[in-house]
MARTIDO-797401 format. One record per residue (C-alpha): residue number from 1; residue in one letter; x, y, z. Coordinates in nm, 2 decimals, always signed. Last residue first. Example, Ala and Ser with C-alpha at 12.3 -4.5 7.8 and 13.67 -1.06 7.14 Angstrom:
2
+-----+----+--------+--------+--------+
!   i ! aa !   east !  north !     up !
+-----+----+--------+--------+--------+
!   2 !  S !  +1.37 !  -0.11 !  +0.71 !
!   1 !  A !  +1.23 !  -0.45 !  +0.78 !
+-----+----+--------+--------+--------+
This chain:
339
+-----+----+--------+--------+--------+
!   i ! aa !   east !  north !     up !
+-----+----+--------+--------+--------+
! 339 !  X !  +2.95 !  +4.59 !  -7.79 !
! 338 !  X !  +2.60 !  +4.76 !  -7.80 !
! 337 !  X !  +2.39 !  +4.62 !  -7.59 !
! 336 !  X !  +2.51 !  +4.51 !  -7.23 !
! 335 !  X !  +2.62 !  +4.16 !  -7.19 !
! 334 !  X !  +2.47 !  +3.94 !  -6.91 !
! 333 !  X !  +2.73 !  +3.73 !  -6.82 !
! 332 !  X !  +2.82 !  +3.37 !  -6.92 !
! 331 !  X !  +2.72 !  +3.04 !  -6.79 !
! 330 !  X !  +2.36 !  +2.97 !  -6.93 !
! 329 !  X !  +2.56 !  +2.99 !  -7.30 !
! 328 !  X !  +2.72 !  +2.65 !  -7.20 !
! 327 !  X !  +2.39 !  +2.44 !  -7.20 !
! 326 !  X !  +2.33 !  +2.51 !  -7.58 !
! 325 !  X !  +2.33 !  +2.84 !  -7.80 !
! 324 !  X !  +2.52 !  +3.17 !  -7.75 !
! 323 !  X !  +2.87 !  +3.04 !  -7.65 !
! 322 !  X !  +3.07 !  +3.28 !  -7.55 !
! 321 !  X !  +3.48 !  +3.33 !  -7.66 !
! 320 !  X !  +3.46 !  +3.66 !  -7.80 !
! 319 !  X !  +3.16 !  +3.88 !  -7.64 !
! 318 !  X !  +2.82 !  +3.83 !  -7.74 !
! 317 !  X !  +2.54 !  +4.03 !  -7.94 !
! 316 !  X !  +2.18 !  +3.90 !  -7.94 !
! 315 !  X !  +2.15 !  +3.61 !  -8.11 !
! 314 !  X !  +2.03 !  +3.54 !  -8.47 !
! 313 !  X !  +1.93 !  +3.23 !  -8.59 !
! 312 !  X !  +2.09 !  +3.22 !  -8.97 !
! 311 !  X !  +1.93 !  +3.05 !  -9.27 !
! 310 !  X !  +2.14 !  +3.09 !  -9.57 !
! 309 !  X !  +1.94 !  +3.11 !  -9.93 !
! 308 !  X !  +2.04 !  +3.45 ! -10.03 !
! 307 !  X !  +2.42 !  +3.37 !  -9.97 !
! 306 !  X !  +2.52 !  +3.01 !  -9.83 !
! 305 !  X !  +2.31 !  +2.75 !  -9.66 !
! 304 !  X !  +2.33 !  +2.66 !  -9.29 !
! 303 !  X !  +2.50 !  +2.92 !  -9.07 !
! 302 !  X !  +2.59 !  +2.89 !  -8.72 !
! 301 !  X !  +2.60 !  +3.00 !  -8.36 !
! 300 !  X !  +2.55 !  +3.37 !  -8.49 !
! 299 !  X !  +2.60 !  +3.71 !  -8.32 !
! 298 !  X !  +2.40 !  +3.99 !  -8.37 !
! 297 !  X !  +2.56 !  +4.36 !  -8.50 !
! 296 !  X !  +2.29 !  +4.64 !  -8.51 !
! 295 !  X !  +2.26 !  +4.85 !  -8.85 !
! 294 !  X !  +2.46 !  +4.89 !  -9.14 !
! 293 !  X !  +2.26 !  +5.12 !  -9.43 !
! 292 !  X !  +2.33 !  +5.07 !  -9.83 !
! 291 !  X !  +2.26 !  +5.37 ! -10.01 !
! 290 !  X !  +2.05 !  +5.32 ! -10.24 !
! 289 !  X !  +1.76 !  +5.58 ! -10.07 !
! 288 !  X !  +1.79 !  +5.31 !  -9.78 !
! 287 !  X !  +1.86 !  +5.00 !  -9.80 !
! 286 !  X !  +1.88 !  +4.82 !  -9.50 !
! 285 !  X !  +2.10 !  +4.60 !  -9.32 !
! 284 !  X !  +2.15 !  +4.36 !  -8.99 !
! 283 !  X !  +2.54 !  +4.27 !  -8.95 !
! 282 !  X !  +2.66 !  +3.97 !  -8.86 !
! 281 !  X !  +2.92 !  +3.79 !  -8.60 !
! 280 !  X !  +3.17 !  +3.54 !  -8.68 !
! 279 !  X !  +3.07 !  +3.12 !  -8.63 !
! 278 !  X !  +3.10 !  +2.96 !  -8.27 !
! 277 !  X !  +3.34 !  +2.84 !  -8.03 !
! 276 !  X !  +3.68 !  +3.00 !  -8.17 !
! 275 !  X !  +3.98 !  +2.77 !  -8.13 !
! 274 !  X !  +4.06 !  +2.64 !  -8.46 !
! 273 !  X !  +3.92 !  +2.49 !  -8.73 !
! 272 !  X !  +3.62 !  +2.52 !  -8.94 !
! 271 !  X !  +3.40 !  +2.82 !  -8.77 !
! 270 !  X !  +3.14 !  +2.98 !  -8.99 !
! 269 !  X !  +3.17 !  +3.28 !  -9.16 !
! 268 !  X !  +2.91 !  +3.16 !  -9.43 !
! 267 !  X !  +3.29 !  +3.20 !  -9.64 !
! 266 !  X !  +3.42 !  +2.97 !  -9.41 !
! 265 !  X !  +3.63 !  +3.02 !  -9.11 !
! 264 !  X !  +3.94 !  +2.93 !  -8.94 !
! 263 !  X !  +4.07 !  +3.01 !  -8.62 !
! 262 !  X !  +4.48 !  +3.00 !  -8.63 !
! 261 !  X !  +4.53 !  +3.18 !  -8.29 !
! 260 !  X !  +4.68 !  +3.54 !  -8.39 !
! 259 !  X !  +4.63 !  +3.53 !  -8.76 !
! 258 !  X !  +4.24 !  +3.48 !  -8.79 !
! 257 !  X !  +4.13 !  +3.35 !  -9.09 !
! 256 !  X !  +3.85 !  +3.39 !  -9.33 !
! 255 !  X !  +3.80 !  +3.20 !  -9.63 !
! 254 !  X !  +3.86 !  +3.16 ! -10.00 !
! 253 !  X !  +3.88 !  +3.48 ! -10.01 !
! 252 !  X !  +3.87 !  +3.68 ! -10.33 !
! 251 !  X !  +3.89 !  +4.04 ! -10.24 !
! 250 !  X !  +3.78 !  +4.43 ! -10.32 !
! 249 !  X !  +3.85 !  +4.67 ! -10.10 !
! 248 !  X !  +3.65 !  +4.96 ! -10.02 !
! 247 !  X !  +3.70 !  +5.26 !  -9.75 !
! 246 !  X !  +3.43 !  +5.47 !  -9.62 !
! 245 !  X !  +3.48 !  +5.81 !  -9.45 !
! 244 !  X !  +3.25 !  +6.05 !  -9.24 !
! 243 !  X !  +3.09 !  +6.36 !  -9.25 !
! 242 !  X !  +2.79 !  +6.39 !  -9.01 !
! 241 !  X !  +2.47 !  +6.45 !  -8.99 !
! 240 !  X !  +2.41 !  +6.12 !  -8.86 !
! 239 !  X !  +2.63 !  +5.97 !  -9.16 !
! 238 !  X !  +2.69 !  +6.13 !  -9.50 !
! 237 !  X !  +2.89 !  +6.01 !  -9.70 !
! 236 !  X !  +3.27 !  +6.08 !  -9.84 !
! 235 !  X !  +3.41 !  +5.74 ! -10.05 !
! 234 !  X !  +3.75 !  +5.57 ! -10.04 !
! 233 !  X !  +3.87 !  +5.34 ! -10.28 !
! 232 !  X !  +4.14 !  +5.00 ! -10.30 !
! 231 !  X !  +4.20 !  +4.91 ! -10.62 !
! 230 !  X !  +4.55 !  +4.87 ! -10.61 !
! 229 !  X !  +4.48 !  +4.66 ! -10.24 !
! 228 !  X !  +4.32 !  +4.42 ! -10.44 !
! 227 !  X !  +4.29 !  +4.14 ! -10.15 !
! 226 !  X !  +4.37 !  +3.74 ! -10.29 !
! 225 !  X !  +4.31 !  +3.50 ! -10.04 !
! 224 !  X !  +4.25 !  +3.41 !  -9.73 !
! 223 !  X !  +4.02 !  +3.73 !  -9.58 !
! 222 !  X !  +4.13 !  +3.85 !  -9.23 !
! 221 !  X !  +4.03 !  +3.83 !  -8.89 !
! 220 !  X !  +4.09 !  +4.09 !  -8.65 !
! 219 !  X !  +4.15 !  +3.95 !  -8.27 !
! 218 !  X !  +3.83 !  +3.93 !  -8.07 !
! 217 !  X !  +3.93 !  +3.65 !  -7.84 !
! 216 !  X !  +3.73 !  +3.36 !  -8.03 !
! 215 !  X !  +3.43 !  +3.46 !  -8.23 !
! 214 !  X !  +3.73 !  +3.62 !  -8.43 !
! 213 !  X !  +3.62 !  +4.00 !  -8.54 !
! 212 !  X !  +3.65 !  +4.10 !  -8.87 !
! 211 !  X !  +3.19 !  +4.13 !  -8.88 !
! 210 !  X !  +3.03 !  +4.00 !  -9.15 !
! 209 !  X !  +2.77 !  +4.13 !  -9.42 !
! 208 !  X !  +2.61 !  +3.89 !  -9.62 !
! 207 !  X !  +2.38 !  +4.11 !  -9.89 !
! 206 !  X !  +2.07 !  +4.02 ! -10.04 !
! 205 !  X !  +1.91 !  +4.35 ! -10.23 !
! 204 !  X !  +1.78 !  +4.06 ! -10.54 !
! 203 !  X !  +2.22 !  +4.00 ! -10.55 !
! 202 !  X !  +2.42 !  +3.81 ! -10.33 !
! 201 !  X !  +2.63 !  +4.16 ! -10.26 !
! 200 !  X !  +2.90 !  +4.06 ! -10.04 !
! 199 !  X !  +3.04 !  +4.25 !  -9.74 !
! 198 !  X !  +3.33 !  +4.20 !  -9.54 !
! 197 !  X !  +3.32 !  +4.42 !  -9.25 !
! 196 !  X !  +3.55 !  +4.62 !  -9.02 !
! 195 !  X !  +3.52 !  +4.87 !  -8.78 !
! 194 !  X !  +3.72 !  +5.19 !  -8.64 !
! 193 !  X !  +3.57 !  +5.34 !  -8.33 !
! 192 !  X !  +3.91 !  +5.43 !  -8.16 !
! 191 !  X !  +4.07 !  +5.56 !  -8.48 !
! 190 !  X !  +3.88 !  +5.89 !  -8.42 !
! 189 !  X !  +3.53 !  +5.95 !  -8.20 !
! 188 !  X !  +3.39 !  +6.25 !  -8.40 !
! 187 !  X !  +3.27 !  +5.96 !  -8.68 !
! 186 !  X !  +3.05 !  +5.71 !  -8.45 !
! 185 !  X !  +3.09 !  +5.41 !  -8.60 !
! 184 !  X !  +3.35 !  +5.42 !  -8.82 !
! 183 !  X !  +3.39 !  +5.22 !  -9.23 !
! 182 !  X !  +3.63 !  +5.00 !  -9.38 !
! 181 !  X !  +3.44 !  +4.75 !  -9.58 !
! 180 !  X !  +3.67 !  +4.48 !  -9.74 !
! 179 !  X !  +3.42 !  +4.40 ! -10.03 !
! 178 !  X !  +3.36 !  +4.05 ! -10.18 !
! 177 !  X !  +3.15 !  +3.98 ! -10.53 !
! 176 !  X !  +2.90 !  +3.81 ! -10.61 !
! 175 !  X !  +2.72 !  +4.14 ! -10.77 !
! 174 !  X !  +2.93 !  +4.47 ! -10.77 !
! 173 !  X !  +2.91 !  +4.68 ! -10.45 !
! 172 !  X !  +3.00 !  +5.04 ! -10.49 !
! 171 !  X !  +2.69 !  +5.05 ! -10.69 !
! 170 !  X !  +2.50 !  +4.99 ! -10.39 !
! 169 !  X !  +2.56 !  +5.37 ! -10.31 !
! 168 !  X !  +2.74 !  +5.46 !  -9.98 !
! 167 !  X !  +2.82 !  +5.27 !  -9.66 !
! 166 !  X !  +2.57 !  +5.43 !  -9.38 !
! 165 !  X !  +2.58 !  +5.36 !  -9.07 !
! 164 !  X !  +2.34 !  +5.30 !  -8.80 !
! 163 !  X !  +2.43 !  +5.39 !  -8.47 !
! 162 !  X !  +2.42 !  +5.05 !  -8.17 !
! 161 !  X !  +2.29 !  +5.15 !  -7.91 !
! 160 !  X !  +2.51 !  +5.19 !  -7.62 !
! 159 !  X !  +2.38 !  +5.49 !  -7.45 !
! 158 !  X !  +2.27 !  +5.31 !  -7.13 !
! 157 !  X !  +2.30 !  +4.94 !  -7.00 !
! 156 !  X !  +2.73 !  +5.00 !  -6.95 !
! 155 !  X !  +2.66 !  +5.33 !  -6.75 !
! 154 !  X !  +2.34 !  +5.06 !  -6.49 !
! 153 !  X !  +2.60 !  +4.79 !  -6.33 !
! 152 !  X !  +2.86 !  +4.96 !  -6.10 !
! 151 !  X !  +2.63 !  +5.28 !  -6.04 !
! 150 !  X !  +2.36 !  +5.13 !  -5.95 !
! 149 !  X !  +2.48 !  +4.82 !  -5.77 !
! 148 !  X !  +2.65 !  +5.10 !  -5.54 !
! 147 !  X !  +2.32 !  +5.28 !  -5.51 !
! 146 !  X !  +2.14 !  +4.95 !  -5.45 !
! 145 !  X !  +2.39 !  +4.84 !  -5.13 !
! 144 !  X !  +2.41 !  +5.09 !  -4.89 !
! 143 !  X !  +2.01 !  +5.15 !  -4.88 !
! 142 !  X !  +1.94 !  +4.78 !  -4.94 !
! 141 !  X !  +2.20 !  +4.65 !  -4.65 !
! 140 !  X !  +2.05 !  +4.98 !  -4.44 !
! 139 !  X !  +1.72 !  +4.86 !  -4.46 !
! 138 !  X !  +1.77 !  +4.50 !  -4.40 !
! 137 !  X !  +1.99 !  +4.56 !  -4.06 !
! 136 !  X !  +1.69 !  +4.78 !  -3.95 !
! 135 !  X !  +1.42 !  +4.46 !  -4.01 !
! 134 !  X !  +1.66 !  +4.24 !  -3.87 !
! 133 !  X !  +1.69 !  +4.46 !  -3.56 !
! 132 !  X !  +1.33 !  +4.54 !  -3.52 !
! 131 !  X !  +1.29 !  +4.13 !  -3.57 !
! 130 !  X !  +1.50 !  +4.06 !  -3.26 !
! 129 !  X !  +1.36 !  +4.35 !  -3.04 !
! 128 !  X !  +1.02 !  +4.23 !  -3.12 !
! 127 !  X !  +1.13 !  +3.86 !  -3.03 !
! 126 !  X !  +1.31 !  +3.96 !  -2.71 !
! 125 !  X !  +1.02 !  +4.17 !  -2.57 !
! 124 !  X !  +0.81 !  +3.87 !  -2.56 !
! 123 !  X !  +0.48 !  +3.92 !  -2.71 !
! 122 !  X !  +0.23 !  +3.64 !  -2.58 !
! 121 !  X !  +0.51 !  +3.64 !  -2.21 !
! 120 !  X !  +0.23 !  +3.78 !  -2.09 !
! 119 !  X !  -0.04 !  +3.59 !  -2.16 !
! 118 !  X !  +0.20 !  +3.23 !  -2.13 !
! 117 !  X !  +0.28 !  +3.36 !  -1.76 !
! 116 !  X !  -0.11 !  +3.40 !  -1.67 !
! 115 !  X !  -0.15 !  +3.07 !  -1.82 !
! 114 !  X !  +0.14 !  +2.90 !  -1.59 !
! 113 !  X !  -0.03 !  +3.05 !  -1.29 !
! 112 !  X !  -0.35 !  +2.89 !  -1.38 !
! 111 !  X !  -0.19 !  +2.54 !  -1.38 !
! 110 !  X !  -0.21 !  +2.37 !  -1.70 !
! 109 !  X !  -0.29 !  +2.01 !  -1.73 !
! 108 !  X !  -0.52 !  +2.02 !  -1.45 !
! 107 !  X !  -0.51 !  +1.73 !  -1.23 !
! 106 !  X !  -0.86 !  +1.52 !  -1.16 !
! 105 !  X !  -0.91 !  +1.50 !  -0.80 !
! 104 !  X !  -0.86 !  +1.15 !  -0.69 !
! 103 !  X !  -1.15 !  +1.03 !  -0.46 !
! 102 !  X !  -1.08 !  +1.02 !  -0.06 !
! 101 !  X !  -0.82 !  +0.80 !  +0.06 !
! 100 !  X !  -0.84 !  +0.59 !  +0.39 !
!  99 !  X !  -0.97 !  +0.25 !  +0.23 !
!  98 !  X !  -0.99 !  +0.28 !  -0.12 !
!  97 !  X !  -1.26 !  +0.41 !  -0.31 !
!  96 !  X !  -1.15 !  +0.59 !  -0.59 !
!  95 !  X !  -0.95 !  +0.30 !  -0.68 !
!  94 !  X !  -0.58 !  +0.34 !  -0.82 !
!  93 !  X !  -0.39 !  +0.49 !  -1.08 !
!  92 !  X !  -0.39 !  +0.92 !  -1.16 !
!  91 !  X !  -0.58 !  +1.06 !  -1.43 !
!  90 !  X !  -0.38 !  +1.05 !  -1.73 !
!  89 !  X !  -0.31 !  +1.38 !  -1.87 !
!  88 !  X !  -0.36 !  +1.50 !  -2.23 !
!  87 !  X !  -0.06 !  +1.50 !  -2.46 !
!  86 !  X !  +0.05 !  +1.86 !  -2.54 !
!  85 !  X !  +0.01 !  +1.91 !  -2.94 !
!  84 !  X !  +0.28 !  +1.86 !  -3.16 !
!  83 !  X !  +0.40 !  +2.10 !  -3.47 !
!  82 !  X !  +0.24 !  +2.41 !  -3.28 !
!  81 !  X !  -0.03 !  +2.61 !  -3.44 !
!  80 !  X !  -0.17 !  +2.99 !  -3.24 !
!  79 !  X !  -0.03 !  +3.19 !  -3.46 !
!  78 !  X !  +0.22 !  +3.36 !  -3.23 !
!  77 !  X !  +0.36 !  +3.03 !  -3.17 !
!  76 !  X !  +0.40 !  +2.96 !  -3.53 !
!  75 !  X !  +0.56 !  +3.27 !  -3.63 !
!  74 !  X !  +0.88 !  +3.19 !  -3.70 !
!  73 !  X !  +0.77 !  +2.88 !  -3.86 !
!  72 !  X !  +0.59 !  +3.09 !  -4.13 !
!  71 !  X !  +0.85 !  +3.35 !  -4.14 !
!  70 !  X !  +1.15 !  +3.08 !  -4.23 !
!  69 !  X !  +0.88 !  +2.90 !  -4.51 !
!  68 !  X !  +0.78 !  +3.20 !  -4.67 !
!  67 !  X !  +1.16 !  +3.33 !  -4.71 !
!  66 !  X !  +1.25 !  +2.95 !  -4.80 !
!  65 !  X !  +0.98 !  +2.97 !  -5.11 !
!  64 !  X !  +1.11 !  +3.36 !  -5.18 !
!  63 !  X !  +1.46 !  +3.29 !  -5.17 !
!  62 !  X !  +1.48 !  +3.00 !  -5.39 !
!  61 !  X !  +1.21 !  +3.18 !  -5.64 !
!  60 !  X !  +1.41 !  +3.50 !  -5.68 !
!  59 !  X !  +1.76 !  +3.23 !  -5.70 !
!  58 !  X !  +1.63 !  +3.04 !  -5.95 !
!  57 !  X !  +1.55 !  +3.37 !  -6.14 !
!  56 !  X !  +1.88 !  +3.53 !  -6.07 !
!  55 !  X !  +2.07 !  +3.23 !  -6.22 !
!  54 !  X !  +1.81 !  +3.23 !  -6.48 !
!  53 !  X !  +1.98 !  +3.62 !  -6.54 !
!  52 !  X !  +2.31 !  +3.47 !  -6.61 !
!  51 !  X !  +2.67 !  +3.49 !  -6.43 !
!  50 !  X !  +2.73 !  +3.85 !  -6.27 !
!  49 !  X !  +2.37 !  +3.93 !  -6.15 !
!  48 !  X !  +2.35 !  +3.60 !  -6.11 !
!  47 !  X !  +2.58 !  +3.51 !  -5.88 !
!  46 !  X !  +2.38 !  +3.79 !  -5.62 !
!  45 !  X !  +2.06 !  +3.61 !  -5.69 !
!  44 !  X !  +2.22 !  +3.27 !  -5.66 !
!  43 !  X !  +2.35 !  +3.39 !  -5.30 !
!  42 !  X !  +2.05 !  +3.55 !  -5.16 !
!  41 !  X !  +1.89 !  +3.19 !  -5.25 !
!  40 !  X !  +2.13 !  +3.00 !  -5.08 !
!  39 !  X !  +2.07 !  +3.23 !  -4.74 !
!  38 !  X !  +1.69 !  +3.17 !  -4.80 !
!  37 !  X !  +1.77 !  +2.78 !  -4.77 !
!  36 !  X !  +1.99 !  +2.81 !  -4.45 !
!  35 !  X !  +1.76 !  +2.99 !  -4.28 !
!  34 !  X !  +1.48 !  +2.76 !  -4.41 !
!  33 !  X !  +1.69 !  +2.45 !  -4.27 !
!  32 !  X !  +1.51 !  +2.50 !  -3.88 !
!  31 !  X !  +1.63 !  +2.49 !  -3.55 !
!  30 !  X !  +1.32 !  +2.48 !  -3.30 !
!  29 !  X !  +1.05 !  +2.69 !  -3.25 !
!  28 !  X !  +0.99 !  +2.86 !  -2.92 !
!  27 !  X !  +0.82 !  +2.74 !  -2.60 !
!  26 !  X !  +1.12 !  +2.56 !  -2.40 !
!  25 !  X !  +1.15 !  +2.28 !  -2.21 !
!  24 !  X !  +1.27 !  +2.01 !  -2.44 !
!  23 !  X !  +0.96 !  +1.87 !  -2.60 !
!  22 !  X !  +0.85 !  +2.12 !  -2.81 !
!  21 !  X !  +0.54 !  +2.23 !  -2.72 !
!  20 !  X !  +0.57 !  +2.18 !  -2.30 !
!  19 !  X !  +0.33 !  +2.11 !  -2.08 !
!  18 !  X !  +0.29 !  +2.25 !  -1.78 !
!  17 !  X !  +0.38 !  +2.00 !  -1.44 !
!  16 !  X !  +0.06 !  +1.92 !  -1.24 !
!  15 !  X !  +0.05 !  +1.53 !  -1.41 !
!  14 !  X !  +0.39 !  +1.52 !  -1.32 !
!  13 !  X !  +0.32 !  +1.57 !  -0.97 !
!  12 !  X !  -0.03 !  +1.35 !  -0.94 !
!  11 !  X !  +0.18 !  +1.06 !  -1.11 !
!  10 !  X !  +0.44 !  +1.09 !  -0.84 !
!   9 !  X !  +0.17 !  +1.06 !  -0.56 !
!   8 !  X !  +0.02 !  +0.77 !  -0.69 !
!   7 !  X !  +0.38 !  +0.58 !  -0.75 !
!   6 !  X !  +0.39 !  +0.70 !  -0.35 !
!   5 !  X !  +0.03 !  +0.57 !  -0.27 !
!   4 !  X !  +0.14 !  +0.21 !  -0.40 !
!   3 !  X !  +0.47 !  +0.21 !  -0.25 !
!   2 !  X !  +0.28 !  +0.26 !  +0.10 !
!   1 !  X !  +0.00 !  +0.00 !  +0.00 !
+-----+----+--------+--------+--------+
C-alpha cells in the first residue's frame, strides 16, 4: 500500500507540471533549414547578377519559397499552431474508493499561474527586439547596397545602341562579289571606333555582311586570299549629320582566318578549325535611298546554306569566346547592348 500511494503521488506531480510544445522545455521553435535555404537563395541572386539572369531567377524563387517557409515557422507560436500538441493527462492509478483515501481529483494540465505567464510572455520583448533589428539591418543592407549596384551595373546598360551607318551607293558593290568595308561608328570618336566588314552583294538586295572579329578573343580576322589593295577606294557620306569616311577593298577569299590563334572560317563565316566556339558575327541592313545602311551587329551559332538562301538564328550580341546556344551559353554574363 505505501509504494502504491507514493507511485500515486508521483503521477499527481507530473501530471501538475505545464506542458511543454517542443519537448525540451522551451516554448519557441526549434532549428530549422529555411535559414539556410533563403541564405542559398540571396546567394544565386547575387551570382547571377554576374553569371546569367536564370541564375537570378532560380535564386528569386529559392529565396522567396524558403523566405515564406522561415516566417511561417517563425511565427507559429504567435499563430496559435504548434507541430505537436501537449498529450492530455492520465488521471492518476488506483481506486476511488480505497480504504483511507478520498477520490482522486482530476489534475489540470495547466496550472493557472502558468496561463497568466504564457499571456504575458504572448509578445516577448526579445522577439520584437530581434525582428526590429533584422528589419533595421535589412534597410541599411538595401540603402548601402542599390546605389552601389547602381552605379557599377546601370553606364554600361545606357547609350550603347548601336548607330546606324551608312556605306554609300549599292553601286560600290558589284554582284557576287567581296568588299573589305572600312567604315566608323561614330565619326567624332577617331581611330578608336574603327570597324570592319566583309560585305557581299548576293544579288535581289541580299547582302552577307560579317563582322572581322574572331568569335574567339576578338583578334581581327582576315580574308584568305587574294585582297586588291591597287583598287582600294575611299568614298565621303553622309552619316548622322555627319561627315565620315568609307574605304573599299575588293577580295577573293577563299576564307576567313584569324592570324593570332589560327581560327578558321568559311565563307558563311562559320568556324572550321581552330579555337573560336561559334561562327563570326553579322550585321543587320537596310537600303535606304540606295545607299546601303549597317545596322545592329548579332552574333550567330551557325549558318546553314550560303548567300540568299542561308538561314541564320540570330542572337543577341556576345563577347569573343561565348557560346550563344546550348547548355554553355547559361554560364556567361549578361552583356550590355552595343558591344
Amino acid at each position: 500500500m505505501a509504494a502504491t500511494a507514493r507511485s500515486c503521488g508521483r503521477e499527481e506531480k507530473e501530471a501538475g507540471e505545464p506542458q511543454v510544445a517542443n519537448g525540451e522545455g522551451g516554448s519557441g521553435p526549434g532549428p530549422t533549414i529555411w535559414p539556410i535555404g533563403f541564405a542559398v537563395g540571396i546567394v544565386c541572386i547575387l551570382a547571377g547578377l554576374i553569371v546569367s539572369p536564370v541564375a537570378v531567377a532560380a535564386g528569386v524563387i529559392i529565396a522567396a519559397i524558403f523566405g515564406f517557409l522561415w516566417a511561417r515557422e517563425a511565427t507559429r507560436e504567435y499563430r496559435g499552431t504548434t507541430d505537436h500538441a501537449a498529450p492530455e493527462p492520465e488521471a492518476a492509478a488506483g481506486p476511488a474508493d480505497a480504504p483511507g483515501r478520498g477520490p482522486v481529483p482530476e489534475p489540470s494540465m495547466i496550472p493557472p499561474r502558468a496561463l497568466e505567464e504564457d499571456e504575458d510572455d504572448r509578445y516577448p520583448r526579445s522577439v520584437f527586439l530581434e525582428g526590429s533589428t533584422l528589419g533595421l539591418a535589412a534597410l541599411i543592407g538595401g540603402l548601402v547596397t542599390l546605389p552601389v549596384l547602381g552605379f557599377v551595373v546601370l553606364p554600361s546598360f545606357q547609350d550603347q545602341e548601336y548607330p546606324d551607318v551608312n556605306l554609300g551607293p549599292l553601286d560600290n558593290f558589284p554582284e557576287s562579289k567581296w568588299i573589305i568595308t572600312t567604315f566608323f561608328r561614330d565619326p567624332t570618336a577617331g581611330e578608336v571606333d574603327h570597324r570592319v566588314a566583309y560585305i557581299r552583294n548576293n544579288g535581289n538586295l541580299s547582302f552577307t555582311i560579317i563582322s572581322n572579329r574572331c568569335a574567339h578573343l576578338g583578334c581581327p580576322v582576315q580574308p584568305n586570299g587574294l585582297v586588291a589593295e591597287n583598287q582600294r577606294k575611299t568614298i565621303r557620306v553622309i552619316q548622322n549629320q555627319k561627315r565620315s569616311a568609307v574605304t573599299l577593298t575588293p577580295a577573293a577569299p577563299s576564307g576567313f582566318g584569324c592570324p593570332c590563334h589560327g581560327g578558321q572560317y568559311d565563307l558563311e563565316g562559320n568556324r572550321t578549325a581552330g579555337p573560336p566556339v561559334r561562327a563570326l558575327d553579322r550585321y543587320e541592313y537596310s537600303i535606304v535611298s540606295r545607299n546601303l545602311v549597317l545596322n545592329k551587329p548579332y552574333s550567330v551559332a551557325h549558318v546553314y546554306g550560303t548567300g540568299a538562301d542561308a538561314k541564320i538564328k540570330a542572337y543577341p550580341l556576345t563577347g569573343p569566346g561565348q557560346h550563344v546556344d546550348g547548355a554553355e551559353s547559361w554560364l556567361y554574363p549578361i552583356q550590355p547592348p552595343g558591344r
